[in-house]
ROFI-412050 format. One line per field, with one value per residue (C-alpha): residue number from 1; x, y, z. Coordinates in steps of 0.25 Angstrom, whole numbers, always signed. Layout:
<atoms>
k (NUM	...) $
x (X	...) $
y (Y	...) $
z (Z	...) $
</atoms>
This chain:
<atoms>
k (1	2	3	4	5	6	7	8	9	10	11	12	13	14	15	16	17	18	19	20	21	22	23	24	25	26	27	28	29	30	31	32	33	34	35	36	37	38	39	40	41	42	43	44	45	46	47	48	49	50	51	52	53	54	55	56	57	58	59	60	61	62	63	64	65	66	67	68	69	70	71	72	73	74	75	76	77	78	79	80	81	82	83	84	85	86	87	88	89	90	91	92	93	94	95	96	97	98	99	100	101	102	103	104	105	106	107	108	109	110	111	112	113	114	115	116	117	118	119	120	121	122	123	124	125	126	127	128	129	130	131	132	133	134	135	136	137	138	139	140	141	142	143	144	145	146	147	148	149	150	151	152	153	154	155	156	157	158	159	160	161	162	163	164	165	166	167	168	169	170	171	172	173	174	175	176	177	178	179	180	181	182	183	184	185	186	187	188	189	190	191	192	193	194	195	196	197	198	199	200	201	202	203	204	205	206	207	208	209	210	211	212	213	214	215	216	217	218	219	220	221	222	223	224	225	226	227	228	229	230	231	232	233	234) $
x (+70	+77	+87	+90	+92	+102	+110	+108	+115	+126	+128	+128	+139	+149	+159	+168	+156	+150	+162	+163	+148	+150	+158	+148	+135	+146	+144	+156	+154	+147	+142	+129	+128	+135	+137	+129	+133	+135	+135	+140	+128	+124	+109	+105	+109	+102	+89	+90	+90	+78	+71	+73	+67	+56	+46	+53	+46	+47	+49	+61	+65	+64	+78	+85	+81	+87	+98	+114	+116	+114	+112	+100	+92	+95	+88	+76	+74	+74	+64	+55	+57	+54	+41	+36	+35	+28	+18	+3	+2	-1	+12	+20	+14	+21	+33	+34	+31	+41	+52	+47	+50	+64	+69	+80	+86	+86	+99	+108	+106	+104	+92	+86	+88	+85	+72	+64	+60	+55	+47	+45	+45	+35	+25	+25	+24	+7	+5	+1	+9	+23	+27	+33	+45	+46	+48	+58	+67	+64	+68	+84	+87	+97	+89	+75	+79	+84	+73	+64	+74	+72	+58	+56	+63	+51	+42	+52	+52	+36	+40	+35	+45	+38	+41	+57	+60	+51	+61	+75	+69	+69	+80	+90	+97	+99	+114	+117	+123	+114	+102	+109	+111	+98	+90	+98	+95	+80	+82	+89	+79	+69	+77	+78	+62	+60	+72	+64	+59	+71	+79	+67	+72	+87	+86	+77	+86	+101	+108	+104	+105	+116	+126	+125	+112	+113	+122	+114	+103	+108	+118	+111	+111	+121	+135	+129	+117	+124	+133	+126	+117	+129	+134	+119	+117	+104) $
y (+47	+34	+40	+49	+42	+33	+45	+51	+37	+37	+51	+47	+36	+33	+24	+22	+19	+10	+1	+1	-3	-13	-19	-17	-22	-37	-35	-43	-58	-65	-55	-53	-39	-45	-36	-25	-10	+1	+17	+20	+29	+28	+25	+38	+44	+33	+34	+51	+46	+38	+48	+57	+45	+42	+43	+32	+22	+7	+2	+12	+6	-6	-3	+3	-12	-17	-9	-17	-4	-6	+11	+10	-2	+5	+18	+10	+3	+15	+23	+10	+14	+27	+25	+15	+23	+35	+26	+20	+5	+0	+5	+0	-12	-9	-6	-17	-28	-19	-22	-38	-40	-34	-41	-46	-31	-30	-36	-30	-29	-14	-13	-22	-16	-2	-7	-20	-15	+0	-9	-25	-21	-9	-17	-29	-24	-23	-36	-48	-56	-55	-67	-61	-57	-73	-75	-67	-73	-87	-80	-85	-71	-64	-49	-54	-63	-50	-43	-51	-47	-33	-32	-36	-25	-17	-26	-27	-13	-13	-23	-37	-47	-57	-57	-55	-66	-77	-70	-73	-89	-89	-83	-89	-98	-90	-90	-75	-65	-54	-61	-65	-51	-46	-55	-53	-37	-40	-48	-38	-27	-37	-37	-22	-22	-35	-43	-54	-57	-57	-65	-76	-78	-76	-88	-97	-94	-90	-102	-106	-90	-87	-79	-64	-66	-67	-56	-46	-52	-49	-37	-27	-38	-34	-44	-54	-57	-56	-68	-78	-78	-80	-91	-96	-97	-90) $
z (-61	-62	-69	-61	-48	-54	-60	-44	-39	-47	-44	-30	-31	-23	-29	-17	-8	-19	-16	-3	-5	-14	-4	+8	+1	-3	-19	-23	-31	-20	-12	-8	-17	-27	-40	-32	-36	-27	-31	-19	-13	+2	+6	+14	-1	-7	+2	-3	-19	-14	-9	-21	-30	-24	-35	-42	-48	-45	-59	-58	-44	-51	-59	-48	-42	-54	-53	-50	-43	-26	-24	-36	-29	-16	-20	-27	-15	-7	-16	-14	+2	+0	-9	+2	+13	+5	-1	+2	+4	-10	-14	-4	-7	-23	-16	-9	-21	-28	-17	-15	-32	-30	-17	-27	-31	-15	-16	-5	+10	+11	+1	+8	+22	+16	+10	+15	+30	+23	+11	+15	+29	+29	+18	+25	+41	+42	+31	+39	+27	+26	+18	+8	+20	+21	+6	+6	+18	+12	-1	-5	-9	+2	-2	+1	+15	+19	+14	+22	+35	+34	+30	+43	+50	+47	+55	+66	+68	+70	+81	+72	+72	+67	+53	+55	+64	+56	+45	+54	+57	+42	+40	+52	+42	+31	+25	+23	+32	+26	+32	+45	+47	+44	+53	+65	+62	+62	+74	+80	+75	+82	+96	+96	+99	+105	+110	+116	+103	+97	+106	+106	+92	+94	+105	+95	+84	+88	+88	+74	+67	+60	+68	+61	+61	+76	+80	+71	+81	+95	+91	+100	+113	+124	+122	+134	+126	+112	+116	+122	+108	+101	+111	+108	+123	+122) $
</atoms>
């Protein structure tokens, strides 16, 4: 079966969308998805391929996570979200410790964002312990700070914002755009269901957060309101 998928992506390929993606997803010498290889396949086409292998197994998951190409971690990834949401809790529970041991081979920003809400998230939302989110956003990996972000859109949704902004105090002074970008989002995510509770943290915190971090935060306020917290006059 694994065979066959990888023979399906390669049928798929798309050279001149692989470079344009090799571009996108910065995997030149120093960028953050450096030596990253691309086939060129789209994800609604990826998510299809998914769908149609299903029943793979998780050691065979396991080499598409081992995988140097971006499309073959995709789908893997993607199978593991679509096996989550048709199984019983004890192997969800298998899923998710699958997930946690490869946080590593989660190495570009759309494998995370196309997976840790639908798998960390969903685990982790009625468990009274979560510490395995702050591990991670103490963690000195880029992948699994942002892992830690996006699981807690998940939560977020379900109107608990708990978890994300104790992650975004952690995370204020982190040196990477990636993570700069994904906080505000949450926080944004936040202010989109409770904008007092999000401006309480964005008056606490403004002056001192990174400044993309901050514009993803207030995108959706009116101009007024947007300027006077980037003027810090708050």
């Amino acid at each position: 079966m694994l065979s066959s998928l990888q023979a399906e992506l390669k049928s798929l390929a798309d050279f001149k969308q692989a470079e344009i993606s090799q571009r996108f997803f910065k995997t030149g010498e120093g960028g953050y998805g450096e030596g990253d290889v691309f086939l060129g396949i789209k994800v609604p086409i990826q998510r299809g391929v998914a769908k149609k292998f299903i029943g793979l197994s998780l050691p065979r998951i396991q080499e598409l996570l081992n995988s140097k190409i971006h499309e073959e971690r995709l789908v893997g990834l993607l199978i593991l979200v679509e096996k989550f949401k048709k199984s019983e809790e004890v192997v969800r529970g298998d899923i998710f410790n699958f997930y946690i041991k490869n946080t590593k081979k989660i190495n570009n920003w759309d494998l995370v964002d196309l997976t840790a809400p639908n798998i960390v998230g969903e685990f982790l939302l009625d468990k009274k312990k979560k510490s395995v989110l702050y591990d991670l956003a103490e963690s000195e990996n880029l992948w699994e700070k942002r892992i830690a972000v996006l699981a807690t859109f998940t939560f977020i949704k379900n109107e608990d914002f708990e978890d994300a902004l104790r992650i975004a105090e952690i995370l204020l002074n982190d040196e990477h755009d990636l993570i700069h970008k994904a906080v505000g989002w949450m926080l944004r995510e936040i202010g989109k269901r409770d904008l007092e509770v999000e401006e309480k943290f964005l008056k606490r915190y403004c002056k001192k957060m990174p400044r993309t971090m901050l514009r993803y935060a207030i995108e959706k306020f009116d101009e007024g309101k947007r300027k006077s917290y980037l003027r810090g006059k708050v």
